[in-house]
MIFIVEX-806566 format. One line per field, with one value per residue (C-alpha): chain; x, y, z; residue number from 1. Coordinates in steps of 0.02 Angstrom, whole numbers, plus 50000, padded with zeros to 5 digits. Layout:
<atoms>
chain [A, ...]
east [X, ...]
north [Y, ...]
up [Z, ...]
n [NUM, ...]
</atoms>
This chain:
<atoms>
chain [A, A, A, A, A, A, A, A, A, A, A, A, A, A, A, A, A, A, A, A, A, A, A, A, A, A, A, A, A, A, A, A, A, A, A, A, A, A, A, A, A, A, A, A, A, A, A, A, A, A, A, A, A, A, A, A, A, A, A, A, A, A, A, A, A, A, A, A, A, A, A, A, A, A, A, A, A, A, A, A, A, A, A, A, A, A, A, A, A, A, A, A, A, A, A, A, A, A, A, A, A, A, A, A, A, A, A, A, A, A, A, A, A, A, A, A, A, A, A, A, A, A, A, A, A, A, A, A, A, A]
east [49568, 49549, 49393, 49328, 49365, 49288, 49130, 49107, 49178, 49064, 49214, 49363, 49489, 49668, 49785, 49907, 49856, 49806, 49984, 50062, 50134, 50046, 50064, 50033, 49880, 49830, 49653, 49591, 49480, 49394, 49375, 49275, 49173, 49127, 49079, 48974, 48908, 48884, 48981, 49078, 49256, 49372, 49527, 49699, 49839, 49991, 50152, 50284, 50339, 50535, 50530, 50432, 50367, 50308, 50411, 50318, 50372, 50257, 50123, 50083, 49994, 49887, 49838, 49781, 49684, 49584, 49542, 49482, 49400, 49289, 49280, 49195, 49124, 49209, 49312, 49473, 49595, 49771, 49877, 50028, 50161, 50259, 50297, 50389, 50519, 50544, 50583, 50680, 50771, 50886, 50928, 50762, 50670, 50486, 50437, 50500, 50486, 50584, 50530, 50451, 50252, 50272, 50348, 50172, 50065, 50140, 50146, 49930, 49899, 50012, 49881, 49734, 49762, 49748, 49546, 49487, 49316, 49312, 49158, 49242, 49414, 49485, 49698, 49746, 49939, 49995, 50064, 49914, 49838, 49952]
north [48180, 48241, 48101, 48228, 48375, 48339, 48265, 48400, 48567, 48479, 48540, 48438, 48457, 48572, 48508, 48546, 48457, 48278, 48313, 48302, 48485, 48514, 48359, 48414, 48493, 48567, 48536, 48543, 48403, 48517, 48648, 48519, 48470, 48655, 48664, 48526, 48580, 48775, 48842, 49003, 48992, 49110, 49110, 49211, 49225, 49364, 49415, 49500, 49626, 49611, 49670, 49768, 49604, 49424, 49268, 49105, 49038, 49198, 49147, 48963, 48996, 49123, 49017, 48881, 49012, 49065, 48891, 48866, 49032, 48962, 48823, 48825, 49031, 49089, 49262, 49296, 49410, 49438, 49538, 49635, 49624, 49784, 49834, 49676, 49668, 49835, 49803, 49626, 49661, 49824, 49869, 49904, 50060, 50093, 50242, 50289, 50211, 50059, 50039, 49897, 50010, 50032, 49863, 49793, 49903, 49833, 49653, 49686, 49734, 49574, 49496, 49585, 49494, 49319, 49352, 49343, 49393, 49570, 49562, 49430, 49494, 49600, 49651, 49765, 49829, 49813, 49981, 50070, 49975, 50028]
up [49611, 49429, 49417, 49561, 49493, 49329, 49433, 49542, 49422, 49271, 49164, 49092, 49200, 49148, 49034, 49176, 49291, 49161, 49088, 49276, 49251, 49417, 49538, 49724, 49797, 49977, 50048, 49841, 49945, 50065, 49933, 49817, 49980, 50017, 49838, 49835, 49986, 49906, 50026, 49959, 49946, 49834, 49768, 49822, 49739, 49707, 49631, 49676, 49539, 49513, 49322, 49196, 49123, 49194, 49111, 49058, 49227, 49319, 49188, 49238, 49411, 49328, 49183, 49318, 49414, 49270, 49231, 49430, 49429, 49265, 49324, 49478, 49486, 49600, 49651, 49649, 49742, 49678, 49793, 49705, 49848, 49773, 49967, 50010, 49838, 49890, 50070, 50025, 49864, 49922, 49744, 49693, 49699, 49767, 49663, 49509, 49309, 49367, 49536, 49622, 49611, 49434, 49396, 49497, 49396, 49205, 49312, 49342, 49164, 49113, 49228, 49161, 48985, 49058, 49030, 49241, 49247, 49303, 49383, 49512, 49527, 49630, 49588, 49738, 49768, 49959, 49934, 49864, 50024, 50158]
n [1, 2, 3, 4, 5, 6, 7, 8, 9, 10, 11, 12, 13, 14, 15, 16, 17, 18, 19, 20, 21, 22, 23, 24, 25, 26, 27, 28, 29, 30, 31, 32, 33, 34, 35, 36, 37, 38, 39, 40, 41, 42, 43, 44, 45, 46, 47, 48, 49, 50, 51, 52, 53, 54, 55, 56, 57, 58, 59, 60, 61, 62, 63, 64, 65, 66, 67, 68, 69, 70, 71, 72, 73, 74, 75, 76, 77, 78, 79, 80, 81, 82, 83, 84, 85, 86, 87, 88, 89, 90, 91, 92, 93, 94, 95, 96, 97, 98, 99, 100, 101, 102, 103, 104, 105, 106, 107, 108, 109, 110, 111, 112, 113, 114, 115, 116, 117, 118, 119, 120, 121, 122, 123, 124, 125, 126, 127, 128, 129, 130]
</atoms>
């Protein structure tokens, strides 16, 4: 797979990934075919904002998605899931400095800083959505 993805991407492919950090993958072989194929695909990811600030552990997904979303050109949604923390995690507040809307808007500009290309990213909050 990473003799593919470096065939196919044209880039080297992420240090997680050669350095086994990452070590499973789900239809990352249908996703190379449609790109071969130029068929559009996109990416999706999300976070769901439980503190003010995202730990190294929050960090790693996003670092990988920045490399995929160089690497192959391709958009990227990240959906802020401040709604279901809310719902799920009874001590936390929805509105409020230290609620679950304000921890997902310091948890976006954490995001922001990563470096996705703004032109092809779009960072939406499910309760900004509703």
């Amino acid at each position: 797979m990473i003799d593919r993805i470096e065939k196919v991407s044209g880039k080297p492919v992420h240090h997680f990934i050669k350095r086994g950090i990452f070590f499973c993958e789900r239809d990352l072989g249908l996703i190379l075919d449609a790109y071969e194929k130029k068929k559009p695909f996109y990416l999706y990811t999300g976070r769901g904002p439980s503190a003010e600030s995202m730990h190294l552990g929050h960090t790693i997904p996003f670092i990988f998605t920045k490399y995929l979303q160089d690497a192959f050109d391709v958009c990227l949604v990240i959906q802020i899931t401040d709604d279901e923390k809310f719902m799920y995690r009874t001590e936390l507040e929805l509105e409020g400095p230290k609620g679950t809307i304000a921890m997902g808007i310091n948890n976006i500009k954490d995001i922001i800083a990563f470096g996705f290309d703004p032109a092809k990213t779009f960072i939406f909050s499910d309760v900004g959505y509703i």
